[in-house]
N, C-alpha and C positions, 0 to 999 in steps of 0.2 A: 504494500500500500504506500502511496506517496503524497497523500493528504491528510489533513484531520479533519475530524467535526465536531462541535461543542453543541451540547445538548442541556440549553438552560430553564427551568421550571423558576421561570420569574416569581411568582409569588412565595416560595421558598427563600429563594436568594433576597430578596427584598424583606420579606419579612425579619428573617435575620438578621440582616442590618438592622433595620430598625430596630431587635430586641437587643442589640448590641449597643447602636448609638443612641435610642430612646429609652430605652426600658421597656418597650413593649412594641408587639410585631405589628402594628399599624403600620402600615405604608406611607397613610398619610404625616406621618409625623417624624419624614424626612426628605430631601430633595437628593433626587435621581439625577448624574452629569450622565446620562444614557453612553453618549460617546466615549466620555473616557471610562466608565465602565468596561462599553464593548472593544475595544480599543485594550484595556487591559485583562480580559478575556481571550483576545486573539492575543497575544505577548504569551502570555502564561501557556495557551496549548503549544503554541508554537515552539517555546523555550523545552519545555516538557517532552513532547515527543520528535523533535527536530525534525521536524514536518513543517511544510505550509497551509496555514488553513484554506479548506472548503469552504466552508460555511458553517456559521452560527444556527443554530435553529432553538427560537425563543418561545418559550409556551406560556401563557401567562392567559388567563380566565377573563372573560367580558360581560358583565352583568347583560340577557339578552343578545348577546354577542354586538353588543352597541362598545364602540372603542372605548374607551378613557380619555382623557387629553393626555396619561404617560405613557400609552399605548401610541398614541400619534409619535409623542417626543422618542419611544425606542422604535419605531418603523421607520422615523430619520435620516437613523444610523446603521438599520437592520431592513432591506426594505423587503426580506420576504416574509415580514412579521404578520402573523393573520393569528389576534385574538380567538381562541376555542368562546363555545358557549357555556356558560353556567346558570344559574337558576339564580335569579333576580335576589330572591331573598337571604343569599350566602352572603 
C-alpha cells in the first residue's frame, strides 16, 4: 500500500477536547480551527506511517441531516465531508 487514510468520528474527537479543555464534552463550549486540526491530522498519519495521505474521511452526526455551521467550517477544509443523519432529539 502507498497511501493512508484517517478515519475521524468527529463527535468523539471533539467531545474530548472539550472534556479536556472544558470540563465537559459539549462541543459547544469550544472553538474548532477545522484546518489546522485537519492539517494536523494529515502530519500525524503521514509522520506515523511514512505514507502520503489519501484522504480524510470525517463522520460526525447532523441533527435531520440538516448541517451545523461547524459542519460547513470542517467541509472547508475536508470537502468530501457529508454529515450522517441522526434523530433530532440526540
Amino acid at each position: 500500500m502507498d497511501r493512508c487514510i484517517v478515519l475521524v468520528d468527529a463527535g468523539y474527537l471533539l467531545g474530548a477536547a472539550a472534556s479536556l479543555l472544558a470540563g465537559e464534552p459539549s462541543r459547544s463550549r469550544i472553538t474548532v480551527d477545522h484546518a489546522a486540526l485537519i492539517q494536523g491530522l494529515r502530519e500525524r498519519a503521514e509522520s506515523d506511517t511514512q505514507q502520503p495521505l489519501l484522504r480524510i474521511y470525517w463522520f460526525d452526526g447532523a441533527p435531520d441531516r440538516v448541517p451545523q455551521p461547524e459542519h460547513h467550517a470542517a467541509a472547508r477544509d475536508a470537502p468530501r465531508h457529508r454529515p450522517a443523519r441522526r434523530p433530532h432529539s440526540q
